[in-house]
ROSE-4610 file (N, C-alpha, C; in Angstrom, 1 decimal, always signed):
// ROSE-4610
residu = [X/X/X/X/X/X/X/X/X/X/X/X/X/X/X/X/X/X/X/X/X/X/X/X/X/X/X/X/X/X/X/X/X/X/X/X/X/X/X/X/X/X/X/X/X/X/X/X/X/X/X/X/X/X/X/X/X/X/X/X/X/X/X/X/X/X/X/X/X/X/X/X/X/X/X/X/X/X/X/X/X/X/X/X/X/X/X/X/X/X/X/X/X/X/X/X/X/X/X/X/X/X/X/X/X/X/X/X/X/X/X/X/X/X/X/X/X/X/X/X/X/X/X/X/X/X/X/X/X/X/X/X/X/X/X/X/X/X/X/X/X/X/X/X/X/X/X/X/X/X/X/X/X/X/X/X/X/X/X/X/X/X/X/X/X/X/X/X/X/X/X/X/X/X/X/X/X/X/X/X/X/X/X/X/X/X/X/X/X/X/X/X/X/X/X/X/X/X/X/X/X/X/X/X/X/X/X/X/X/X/X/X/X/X/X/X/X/X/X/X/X/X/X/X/X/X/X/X/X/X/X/X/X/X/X/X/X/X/X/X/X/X/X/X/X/X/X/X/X/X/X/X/X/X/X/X/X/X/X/X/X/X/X/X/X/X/X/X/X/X/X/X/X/X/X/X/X/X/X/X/X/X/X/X/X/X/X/X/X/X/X/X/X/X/X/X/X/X/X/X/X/X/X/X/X/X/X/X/X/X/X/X/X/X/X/X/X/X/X/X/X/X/X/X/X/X/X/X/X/X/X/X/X/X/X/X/X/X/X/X/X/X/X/X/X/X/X/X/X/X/X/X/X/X/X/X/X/X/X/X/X/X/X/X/X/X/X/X/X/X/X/X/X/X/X/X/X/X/X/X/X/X/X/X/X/X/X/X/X/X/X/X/X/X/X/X/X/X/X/X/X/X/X/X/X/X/X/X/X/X/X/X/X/X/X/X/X/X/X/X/X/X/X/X/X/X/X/X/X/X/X/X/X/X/X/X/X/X/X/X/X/X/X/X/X/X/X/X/X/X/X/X/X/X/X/X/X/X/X/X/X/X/X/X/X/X/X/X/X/X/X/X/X/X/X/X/X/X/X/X/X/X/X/X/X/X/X/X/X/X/X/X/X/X/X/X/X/X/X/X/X/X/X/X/X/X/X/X/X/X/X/X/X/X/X/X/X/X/X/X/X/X/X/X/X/X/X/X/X/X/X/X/X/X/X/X/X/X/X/X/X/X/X/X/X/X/X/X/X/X/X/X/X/X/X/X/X/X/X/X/X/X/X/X/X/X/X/X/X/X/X/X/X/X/X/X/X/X/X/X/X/X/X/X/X/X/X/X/X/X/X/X/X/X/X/X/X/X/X/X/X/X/X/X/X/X/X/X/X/X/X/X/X/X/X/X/X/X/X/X/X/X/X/X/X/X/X/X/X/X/X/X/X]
num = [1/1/1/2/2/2/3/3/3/4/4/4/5/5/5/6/6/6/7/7/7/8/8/8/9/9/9/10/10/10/11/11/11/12/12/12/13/13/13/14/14/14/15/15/15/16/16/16/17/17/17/18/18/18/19/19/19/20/20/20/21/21/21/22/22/22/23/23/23/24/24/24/25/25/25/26/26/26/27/27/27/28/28/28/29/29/29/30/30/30/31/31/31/32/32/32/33/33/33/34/34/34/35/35/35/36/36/36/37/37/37/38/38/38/39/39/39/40/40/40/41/41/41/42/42/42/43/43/43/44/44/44/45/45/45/46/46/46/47/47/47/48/48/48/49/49/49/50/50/50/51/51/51/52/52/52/53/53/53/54/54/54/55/55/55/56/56/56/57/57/57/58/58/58/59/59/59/60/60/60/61/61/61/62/62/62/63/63/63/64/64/64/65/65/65/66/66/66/67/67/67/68/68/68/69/69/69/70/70/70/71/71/71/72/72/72/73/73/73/74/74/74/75/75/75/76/76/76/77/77/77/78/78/78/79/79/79/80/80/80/81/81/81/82/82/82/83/83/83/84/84/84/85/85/85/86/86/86/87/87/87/88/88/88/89/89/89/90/90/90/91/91/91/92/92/92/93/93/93/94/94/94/95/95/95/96/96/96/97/97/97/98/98/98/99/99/99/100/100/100/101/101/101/102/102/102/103/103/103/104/104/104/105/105/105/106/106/106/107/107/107/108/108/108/109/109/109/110/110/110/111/111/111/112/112/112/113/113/113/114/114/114/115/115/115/116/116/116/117/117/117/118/118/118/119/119/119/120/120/120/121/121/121/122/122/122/123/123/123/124/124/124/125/125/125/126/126/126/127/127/127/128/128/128/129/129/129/130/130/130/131/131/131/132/132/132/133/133/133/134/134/134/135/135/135/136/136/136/137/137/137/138/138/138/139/139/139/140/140/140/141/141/141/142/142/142/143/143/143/144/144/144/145/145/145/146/146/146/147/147/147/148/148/148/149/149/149/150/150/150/151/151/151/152/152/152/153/153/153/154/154/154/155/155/155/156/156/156/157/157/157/158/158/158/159/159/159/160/160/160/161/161/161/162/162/162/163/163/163/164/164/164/165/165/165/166/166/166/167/167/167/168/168/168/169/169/169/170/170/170/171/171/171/172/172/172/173/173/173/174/174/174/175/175/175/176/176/176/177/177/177/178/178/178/179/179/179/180/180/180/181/181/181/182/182/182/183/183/183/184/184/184/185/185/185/186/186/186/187/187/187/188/188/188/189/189/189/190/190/190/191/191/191/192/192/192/193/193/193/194/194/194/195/195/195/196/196/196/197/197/197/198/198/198/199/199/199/200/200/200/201/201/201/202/202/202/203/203/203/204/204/204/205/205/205/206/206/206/207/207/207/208/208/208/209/209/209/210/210/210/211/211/211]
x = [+1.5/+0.6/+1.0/-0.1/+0.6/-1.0/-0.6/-1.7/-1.9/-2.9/-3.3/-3.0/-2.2/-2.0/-3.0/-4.4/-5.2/-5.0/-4.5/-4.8/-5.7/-6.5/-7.4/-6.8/-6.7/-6.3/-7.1/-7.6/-8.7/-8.4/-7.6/-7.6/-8.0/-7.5/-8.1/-9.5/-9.9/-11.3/-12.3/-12.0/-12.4/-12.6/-11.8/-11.6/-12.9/-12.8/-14.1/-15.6/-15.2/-16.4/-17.2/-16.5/-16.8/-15.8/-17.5/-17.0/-15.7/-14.8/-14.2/-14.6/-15.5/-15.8/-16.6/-16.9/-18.2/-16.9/-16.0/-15.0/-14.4/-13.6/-13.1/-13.7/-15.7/-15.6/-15.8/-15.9/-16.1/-14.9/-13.6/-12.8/-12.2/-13.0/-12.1/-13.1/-14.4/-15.1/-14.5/-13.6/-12.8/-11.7/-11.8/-10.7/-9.1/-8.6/-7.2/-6.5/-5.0/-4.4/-3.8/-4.2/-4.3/-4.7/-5.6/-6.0/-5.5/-5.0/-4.2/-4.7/-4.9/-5.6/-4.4/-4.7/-3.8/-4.7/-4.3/-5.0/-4.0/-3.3/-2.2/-2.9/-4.1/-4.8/-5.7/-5.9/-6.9/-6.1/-6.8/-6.2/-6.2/-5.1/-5.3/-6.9/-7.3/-9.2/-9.5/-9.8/-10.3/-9.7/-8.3/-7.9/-8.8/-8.8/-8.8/-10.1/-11.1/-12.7/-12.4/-12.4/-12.4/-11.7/-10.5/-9.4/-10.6/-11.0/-12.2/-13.7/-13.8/-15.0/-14.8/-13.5/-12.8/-12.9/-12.0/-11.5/-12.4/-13.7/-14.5/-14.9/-15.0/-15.2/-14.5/-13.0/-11.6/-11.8/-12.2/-11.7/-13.2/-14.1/-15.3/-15.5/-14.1/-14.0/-12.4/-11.6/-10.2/-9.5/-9.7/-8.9/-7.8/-6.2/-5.7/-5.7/-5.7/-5.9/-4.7/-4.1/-2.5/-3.1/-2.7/-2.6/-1.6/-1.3/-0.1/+0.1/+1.5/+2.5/+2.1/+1.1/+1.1/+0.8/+1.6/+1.5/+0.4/+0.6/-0.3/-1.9/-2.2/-3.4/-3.8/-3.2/-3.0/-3.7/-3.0/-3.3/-4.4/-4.6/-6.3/-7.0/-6.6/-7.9/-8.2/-7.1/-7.1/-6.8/-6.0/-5.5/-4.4/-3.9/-3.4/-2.0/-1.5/-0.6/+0.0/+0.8/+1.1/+2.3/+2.1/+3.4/+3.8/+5.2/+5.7/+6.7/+7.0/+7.8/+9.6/+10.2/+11.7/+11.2/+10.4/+10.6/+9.4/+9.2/+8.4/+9.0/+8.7/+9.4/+10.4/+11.4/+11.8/+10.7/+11.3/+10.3/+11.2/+12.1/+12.7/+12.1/+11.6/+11.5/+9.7/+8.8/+7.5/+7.5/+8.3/+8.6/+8.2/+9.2/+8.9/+7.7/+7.7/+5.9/+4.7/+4.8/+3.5/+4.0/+4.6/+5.3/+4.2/+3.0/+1.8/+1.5/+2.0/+1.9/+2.5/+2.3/+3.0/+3.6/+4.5/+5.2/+5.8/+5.2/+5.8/+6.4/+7.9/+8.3/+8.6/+8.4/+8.7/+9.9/+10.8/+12.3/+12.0/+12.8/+12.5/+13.9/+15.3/+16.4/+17.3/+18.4/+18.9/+19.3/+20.0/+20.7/+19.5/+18.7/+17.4/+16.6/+16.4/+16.3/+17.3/+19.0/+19.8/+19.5/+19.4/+19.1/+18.1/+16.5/+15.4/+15.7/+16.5/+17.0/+17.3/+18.1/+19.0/+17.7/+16.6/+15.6/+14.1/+14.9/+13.6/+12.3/+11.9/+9.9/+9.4/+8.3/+7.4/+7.4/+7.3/+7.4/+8.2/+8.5/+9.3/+8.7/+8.2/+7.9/+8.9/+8.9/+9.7/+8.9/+9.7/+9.1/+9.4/+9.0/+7.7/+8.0/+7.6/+8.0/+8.0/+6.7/+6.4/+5.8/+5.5/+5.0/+3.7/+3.7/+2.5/+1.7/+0.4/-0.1/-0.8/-0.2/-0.8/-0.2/+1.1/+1.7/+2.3/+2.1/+2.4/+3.8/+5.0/+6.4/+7.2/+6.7/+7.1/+8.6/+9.1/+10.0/+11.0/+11.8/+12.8/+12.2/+11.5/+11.1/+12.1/+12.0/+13.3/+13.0/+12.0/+11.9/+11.3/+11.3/+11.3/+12.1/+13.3/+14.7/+15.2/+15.5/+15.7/+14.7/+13.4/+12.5/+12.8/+13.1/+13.5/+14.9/+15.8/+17.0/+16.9/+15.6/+15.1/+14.5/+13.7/+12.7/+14.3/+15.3/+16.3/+17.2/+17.0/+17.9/+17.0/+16.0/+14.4/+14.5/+14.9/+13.8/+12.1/+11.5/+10.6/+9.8/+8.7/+7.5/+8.3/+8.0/+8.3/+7.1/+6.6/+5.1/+5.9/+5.5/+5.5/+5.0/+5.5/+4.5/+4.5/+4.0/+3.9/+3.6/+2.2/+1.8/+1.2/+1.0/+0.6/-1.1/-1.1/-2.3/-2.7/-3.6/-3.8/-3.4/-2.9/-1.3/-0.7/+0.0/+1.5/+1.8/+0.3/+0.1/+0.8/+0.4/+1.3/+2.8/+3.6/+4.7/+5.1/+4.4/+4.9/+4.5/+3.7/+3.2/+4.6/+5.1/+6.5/+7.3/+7.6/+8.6/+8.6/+7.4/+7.6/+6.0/+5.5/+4.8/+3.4/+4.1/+2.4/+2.7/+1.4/+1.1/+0.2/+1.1/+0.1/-0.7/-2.2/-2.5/-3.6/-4.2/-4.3/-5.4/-5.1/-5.8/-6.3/-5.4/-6.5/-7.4/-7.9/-9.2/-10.5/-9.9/-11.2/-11.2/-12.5/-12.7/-13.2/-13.0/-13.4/-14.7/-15.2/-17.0/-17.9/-17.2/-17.9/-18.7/-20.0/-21.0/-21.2/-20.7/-21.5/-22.5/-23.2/-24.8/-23.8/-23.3/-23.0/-21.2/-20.8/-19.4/-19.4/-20.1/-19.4/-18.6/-18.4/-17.1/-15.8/-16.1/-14.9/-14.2/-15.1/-15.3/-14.3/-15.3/-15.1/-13.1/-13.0/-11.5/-10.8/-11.1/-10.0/-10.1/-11.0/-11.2/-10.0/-10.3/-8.8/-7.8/-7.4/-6.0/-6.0/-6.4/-5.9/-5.5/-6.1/-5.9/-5.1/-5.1/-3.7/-2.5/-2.6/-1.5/-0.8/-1.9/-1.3/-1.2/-1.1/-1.0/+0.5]
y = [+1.1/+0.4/-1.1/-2.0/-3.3/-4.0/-5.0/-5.2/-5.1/-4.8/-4.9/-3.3/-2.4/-2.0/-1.5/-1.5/-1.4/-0.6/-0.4/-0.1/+0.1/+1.2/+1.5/+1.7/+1.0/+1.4/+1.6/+2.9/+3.3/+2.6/+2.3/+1.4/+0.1/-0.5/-2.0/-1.9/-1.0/-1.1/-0.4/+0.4/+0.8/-0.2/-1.4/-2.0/-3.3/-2.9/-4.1/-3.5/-2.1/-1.8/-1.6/-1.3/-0.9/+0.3/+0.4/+2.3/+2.7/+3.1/+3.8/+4.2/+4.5/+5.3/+4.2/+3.7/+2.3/+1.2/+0.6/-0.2/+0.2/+1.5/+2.3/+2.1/+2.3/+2.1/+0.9/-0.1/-1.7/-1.8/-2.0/-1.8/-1.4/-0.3/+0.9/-0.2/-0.3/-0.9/-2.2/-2.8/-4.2/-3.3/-1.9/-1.8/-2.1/-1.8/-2.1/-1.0/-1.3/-0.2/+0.6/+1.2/+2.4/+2.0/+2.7/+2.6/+4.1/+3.3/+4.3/+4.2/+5.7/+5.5/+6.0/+5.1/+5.1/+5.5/+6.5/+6.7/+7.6/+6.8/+6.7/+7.4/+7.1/+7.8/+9.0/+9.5/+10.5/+11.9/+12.8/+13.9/+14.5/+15.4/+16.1/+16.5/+17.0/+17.4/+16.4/+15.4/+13.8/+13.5/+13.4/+12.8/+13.5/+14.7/+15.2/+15.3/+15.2/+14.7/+13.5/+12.0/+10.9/+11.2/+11.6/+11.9/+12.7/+13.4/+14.3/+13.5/+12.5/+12.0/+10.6/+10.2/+8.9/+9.3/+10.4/+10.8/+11.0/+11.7/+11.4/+10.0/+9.1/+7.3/+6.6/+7.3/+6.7/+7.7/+8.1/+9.6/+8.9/+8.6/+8.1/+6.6/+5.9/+4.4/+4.5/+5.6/+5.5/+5.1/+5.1/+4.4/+5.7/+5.7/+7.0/+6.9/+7.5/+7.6/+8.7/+7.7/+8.4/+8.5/+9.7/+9.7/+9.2/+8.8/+8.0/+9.2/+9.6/+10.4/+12.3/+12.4/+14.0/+14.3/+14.6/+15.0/+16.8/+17.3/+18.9/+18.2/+17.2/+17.0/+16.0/+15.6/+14.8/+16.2/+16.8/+18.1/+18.8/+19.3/+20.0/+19.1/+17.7/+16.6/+16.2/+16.8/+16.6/+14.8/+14.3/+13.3/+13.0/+11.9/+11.9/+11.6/+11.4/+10.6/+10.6/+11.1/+10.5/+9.3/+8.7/+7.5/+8.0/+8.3/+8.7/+7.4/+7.6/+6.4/+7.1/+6.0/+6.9/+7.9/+7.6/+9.2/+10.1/+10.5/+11.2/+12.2/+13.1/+14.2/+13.1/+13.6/+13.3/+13.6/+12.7/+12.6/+13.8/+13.8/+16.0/+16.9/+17.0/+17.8/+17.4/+16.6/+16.4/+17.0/+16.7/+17.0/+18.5/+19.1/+20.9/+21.1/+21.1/+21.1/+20.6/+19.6/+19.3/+18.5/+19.2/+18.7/+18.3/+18.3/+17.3/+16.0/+15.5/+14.7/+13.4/+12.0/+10.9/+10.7/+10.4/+10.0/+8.4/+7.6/+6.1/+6.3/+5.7/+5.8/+4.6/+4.2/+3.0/+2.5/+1.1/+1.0/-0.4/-1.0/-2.4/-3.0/-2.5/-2.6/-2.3/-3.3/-2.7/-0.9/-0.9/+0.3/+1.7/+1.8/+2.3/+2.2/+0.9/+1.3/+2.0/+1.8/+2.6/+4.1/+4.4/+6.0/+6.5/+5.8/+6.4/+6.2/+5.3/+5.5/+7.0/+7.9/+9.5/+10.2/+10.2/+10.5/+10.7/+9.3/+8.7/+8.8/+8.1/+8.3/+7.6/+7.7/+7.2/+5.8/+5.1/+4.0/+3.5/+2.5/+1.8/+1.1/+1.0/+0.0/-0.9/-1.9/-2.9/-4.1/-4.3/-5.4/-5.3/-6.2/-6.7/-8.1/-8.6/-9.7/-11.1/-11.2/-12.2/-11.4/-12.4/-12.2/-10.8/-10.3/-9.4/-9.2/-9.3/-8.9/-7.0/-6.8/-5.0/-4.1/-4.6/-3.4/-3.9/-3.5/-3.9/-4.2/-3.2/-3.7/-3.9/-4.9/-4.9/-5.1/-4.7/-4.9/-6.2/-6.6/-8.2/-8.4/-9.7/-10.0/-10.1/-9.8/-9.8/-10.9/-11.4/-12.7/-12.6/-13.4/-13.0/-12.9/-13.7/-13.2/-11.5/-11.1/-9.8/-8.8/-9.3/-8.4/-8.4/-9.7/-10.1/-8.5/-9.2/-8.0/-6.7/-6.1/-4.8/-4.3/-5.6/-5.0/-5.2/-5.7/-5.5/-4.7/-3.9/-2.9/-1.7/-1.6/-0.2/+0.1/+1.5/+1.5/+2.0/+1.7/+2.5/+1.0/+0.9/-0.3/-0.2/-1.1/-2.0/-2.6/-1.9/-2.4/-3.3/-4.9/-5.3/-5.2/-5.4/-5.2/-6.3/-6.5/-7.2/-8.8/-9.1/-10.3/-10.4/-9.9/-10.3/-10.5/-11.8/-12.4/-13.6/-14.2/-15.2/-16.1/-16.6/-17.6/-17.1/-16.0/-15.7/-14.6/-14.3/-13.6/-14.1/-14.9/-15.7/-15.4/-16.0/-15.7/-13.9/-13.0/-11.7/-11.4/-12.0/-12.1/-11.8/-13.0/-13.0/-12.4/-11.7/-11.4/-9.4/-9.1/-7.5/-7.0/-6.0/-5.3/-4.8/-4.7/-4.3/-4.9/-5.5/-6.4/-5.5/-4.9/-3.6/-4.9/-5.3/-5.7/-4.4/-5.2/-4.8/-5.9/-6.4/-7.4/-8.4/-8.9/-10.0/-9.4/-8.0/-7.5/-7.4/-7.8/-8.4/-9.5/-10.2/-11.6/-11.3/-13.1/-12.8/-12.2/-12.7/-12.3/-11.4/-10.6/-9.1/-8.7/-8.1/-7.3/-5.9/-5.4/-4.0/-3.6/-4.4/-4.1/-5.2/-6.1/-6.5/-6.8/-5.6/-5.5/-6.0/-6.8/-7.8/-8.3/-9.7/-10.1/-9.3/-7.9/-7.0/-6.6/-6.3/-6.2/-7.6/-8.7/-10.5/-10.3/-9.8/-10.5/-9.5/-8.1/-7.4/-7.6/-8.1/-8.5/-9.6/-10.7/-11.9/-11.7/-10.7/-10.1/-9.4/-8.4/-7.3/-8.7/-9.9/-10.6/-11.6/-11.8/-12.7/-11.5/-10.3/-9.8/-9.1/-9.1/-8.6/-10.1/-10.7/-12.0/-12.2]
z = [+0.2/-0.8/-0.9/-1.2/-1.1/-1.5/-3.1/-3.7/-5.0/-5.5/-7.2/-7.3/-8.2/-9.1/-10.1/-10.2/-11.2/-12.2/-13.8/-14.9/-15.7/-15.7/-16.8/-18.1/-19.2/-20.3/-21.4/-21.8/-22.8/-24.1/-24.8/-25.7/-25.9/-24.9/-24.6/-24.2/-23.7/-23.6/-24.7/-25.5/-26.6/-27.7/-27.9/-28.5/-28.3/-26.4/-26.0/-26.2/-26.6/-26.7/-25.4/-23.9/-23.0/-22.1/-21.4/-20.4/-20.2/-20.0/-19.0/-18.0/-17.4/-16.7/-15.7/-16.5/-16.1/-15.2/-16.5/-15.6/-14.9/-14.7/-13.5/-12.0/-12.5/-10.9/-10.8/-11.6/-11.4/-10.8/-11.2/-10.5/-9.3/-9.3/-7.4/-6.8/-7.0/-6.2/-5.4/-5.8/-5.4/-4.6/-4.2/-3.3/-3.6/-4.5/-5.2/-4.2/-4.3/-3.6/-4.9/-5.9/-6.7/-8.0/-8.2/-10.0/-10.9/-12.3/-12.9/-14.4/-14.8/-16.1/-17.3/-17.7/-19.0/-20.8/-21.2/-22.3/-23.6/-23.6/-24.7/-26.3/-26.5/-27.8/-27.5/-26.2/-26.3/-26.0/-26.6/-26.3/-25.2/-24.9/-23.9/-22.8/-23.6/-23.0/-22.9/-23.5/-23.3/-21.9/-22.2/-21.0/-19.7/-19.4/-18.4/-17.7/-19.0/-19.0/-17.9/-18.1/-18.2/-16.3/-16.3/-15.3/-13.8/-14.5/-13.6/-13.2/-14.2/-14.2/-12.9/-12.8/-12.2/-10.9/-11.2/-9.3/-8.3/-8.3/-7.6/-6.9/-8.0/-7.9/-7.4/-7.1/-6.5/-4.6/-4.9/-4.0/-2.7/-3.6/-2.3/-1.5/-2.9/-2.1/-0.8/-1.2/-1.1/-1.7/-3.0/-3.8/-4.6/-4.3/-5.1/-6.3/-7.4/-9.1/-9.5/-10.2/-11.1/-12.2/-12.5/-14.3/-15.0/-16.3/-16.9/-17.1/-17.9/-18.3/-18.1/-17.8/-17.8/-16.1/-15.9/-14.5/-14.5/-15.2/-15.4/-15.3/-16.5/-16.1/-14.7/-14.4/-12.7/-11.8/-12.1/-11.0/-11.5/-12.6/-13.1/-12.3/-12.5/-11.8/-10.5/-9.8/-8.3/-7.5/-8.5/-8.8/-7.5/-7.1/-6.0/-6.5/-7.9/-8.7/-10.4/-10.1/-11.4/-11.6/-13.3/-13.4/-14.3/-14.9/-15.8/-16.6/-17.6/-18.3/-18.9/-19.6/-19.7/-20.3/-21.2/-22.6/-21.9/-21.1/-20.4/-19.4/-18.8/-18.0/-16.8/-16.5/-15.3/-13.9/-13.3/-12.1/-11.1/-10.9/-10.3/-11.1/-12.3/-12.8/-12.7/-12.5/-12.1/-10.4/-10.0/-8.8/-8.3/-9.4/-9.2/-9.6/-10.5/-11.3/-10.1/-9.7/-8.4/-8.0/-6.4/-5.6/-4.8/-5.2/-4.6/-4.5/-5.8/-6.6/-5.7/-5.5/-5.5/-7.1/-7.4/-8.4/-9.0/-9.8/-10.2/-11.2/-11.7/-13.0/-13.4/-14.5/-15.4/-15.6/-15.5/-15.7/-15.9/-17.0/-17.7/-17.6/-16.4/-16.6/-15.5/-15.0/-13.9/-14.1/-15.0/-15.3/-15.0/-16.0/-16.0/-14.3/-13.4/-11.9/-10.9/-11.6/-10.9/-11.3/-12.6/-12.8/-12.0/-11.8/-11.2/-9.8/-9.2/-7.5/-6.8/-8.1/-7.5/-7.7/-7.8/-7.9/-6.8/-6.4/-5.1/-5.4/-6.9/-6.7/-5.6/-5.5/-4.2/-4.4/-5.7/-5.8/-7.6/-7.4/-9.1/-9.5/-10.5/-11.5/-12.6/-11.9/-13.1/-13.9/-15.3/-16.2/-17.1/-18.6/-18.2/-17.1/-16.0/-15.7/-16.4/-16.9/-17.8/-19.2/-20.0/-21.3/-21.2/-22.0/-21.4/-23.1/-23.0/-24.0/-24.4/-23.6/-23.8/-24.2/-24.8/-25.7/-26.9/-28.0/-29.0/-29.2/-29.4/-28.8/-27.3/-26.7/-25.1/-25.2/-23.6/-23.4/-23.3/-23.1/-23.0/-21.5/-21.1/-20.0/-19.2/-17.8/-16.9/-16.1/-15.8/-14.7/-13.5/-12.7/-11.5/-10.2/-10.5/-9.8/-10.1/-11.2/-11.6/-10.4/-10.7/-9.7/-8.4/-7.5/-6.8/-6.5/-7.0/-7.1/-6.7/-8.3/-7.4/-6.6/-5.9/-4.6/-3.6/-3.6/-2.4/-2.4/-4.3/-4.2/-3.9/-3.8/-3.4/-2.0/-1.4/-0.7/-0.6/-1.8/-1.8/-2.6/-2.5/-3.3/-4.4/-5.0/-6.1/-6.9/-8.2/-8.8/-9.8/-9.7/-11.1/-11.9/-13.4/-14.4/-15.6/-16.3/-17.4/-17.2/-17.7/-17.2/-16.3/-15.4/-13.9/-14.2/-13.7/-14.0/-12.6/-12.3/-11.2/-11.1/-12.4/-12.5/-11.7/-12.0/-11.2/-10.3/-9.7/-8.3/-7.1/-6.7/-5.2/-5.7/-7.0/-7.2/-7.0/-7.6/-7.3/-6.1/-5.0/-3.6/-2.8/-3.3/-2.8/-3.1/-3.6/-4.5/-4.3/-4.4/-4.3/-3.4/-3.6/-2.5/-3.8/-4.9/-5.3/-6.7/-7.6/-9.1/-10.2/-11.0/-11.9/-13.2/-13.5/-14.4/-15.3/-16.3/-17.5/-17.9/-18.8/-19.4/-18.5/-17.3/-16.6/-15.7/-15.2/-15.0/-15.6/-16.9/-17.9/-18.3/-17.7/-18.3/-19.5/-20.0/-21.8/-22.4/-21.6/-21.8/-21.3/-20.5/-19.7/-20.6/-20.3/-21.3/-20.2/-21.2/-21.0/-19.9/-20.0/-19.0/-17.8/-17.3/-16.3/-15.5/-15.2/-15.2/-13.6/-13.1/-11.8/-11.7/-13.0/-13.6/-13.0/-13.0/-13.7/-12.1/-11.1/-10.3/-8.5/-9.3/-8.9/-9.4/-10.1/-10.8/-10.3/-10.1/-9.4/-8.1/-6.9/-5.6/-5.6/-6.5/-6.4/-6.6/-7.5/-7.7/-7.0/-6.2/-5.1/-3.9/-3.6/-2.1/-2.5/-3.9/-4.4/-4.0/-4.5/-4.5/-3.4/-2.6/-1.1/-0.3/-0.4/+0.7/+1.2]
C-alpha cells in the first residue's frame, strides 16, 4: 500500500450533516490505497449496517475497507481489515479471532511502536504527526523526524496520522509509505447534493501521498 489512507469518520460527518455512505463512495471513487470507517458513537448494528453497506463500494473499485476497533464486525462484513488502538484487543489476539483479517494498530510513541513490532501487524500507524483537529484529546505531536525513525525501525508500512493535509503531503511523501486524513477530505463547503469536491480532494492527497 502506498498513498492516502482514507478515513470515514461518522461523527465528523454527522455533524456536517452528510452521508456516510454517500462520502465513502465519493471517496473510494479517487482510488485511495484503503478506506477505513471509523464510528466511535454508533452501535454495534449501526456499525455493521454502514460496514456492509461500504464494502460492496470498496470491493467494486479495489479499494480494501478496515473497520476501526472491532475486528468481529470486520468479518460479519466481509471486510478486508481491521485497525485496532492501545485500549483495544491485541492484534495476536485479533489474529486468532480472523486470521483473515489484515491488521493496523495505533502507537503515538517509540515505546508503544517497540511493543506492536513482537506482534508484526500488516502495517503501523504513528502520530499525531502534526496538530490534528479530529480528536478532542490528541496525542503530544511527534514530528516528523520521530516518523522518520519509525519507518527505519518497520519492516512493515508505516501510516501517518494526525494532520495530514496538502500542506504537508510531499513532506510525509518522504518520509513514510502511506498519509491517514480526516478532515482534509472535506472541503469547507461540500453540499450534500454535490460531493465531487470530496472526491477532487481525495484524488490530490492519494498522488501527493504516493509521489
Amino acid at each position: 500500500m502506498r498513498g492516502l489512507y482514507a478515513i470515514v469518520d461518522v461523527t465528523t460527518l454527522s455533524r456536517r450533516r452528510l452521508s456516510v455512505l454517500d462520502v465513502a463512495g465519493a471517496i473510494a471513487r479517487a482510488r485511495p490505497a484503503a478506506l477505513q470507517l471509523r464510528a466511535k458513537d454508533l452501535s454495534p448494528r449501526e456499525m455493521l449496517q454502514l460496514l456492509r453497506a461500504i464494502h460492496p463500494l470498496c470491493r467494486e473499485i479495489g479499494v480494501p475497507l478496515f473497520a476501526n476497533d472491532r475486528p468481529d464486525l470486520a468479518m460479519l462484513a466481509g471486510c478486508e481489515g481491521v485497525h485496532v488502538g492501545q485500549d483495544d484487543l491485541p492484534v495476536h489476539v485479533v489474529r486468532r479471532l480472523a486470521p483473515m483479517l489484515r491488521v493496523g494498530v495505533s502507537t503515538h510513541s517509540l515505546s508503544e511502536v517497540e511493543r506492536a513490532l513482537v506482534d508484526r501487524p500488516d502495517y503501523l500507524a504513528f502520530g499525531p504527526v502534526f496538530e490534528t483537529r479530529s480528536k478532542n484529546e490528541p496525542e503530544r505531536v511527534v514530528g516528523i523526524d520521530a516518523l522518520c525513525a519509525v519507518v527505519a525501525r518497520c519492516p512493515m508500512p508505516v501510516v501517518a496520522i494526525g494532520g495530514i493535509d496538502l500542506e504537508h503531503a510531499n513532506d510525509v511523501a518522504r518520509a513514510t509509505h502511506l498519509g491517514a486524513a480526516i478532515a482534509a477530505l472535506l472541503p469547507d463547503h461540500v453540499q450534500s447534493n454535490d460531493l465531487a469536491p470530496i472526491t477532487e480532494r481525495a484524488r490530490a492527497l492519494h498522488a501527493a501521498l504516493a509521489s
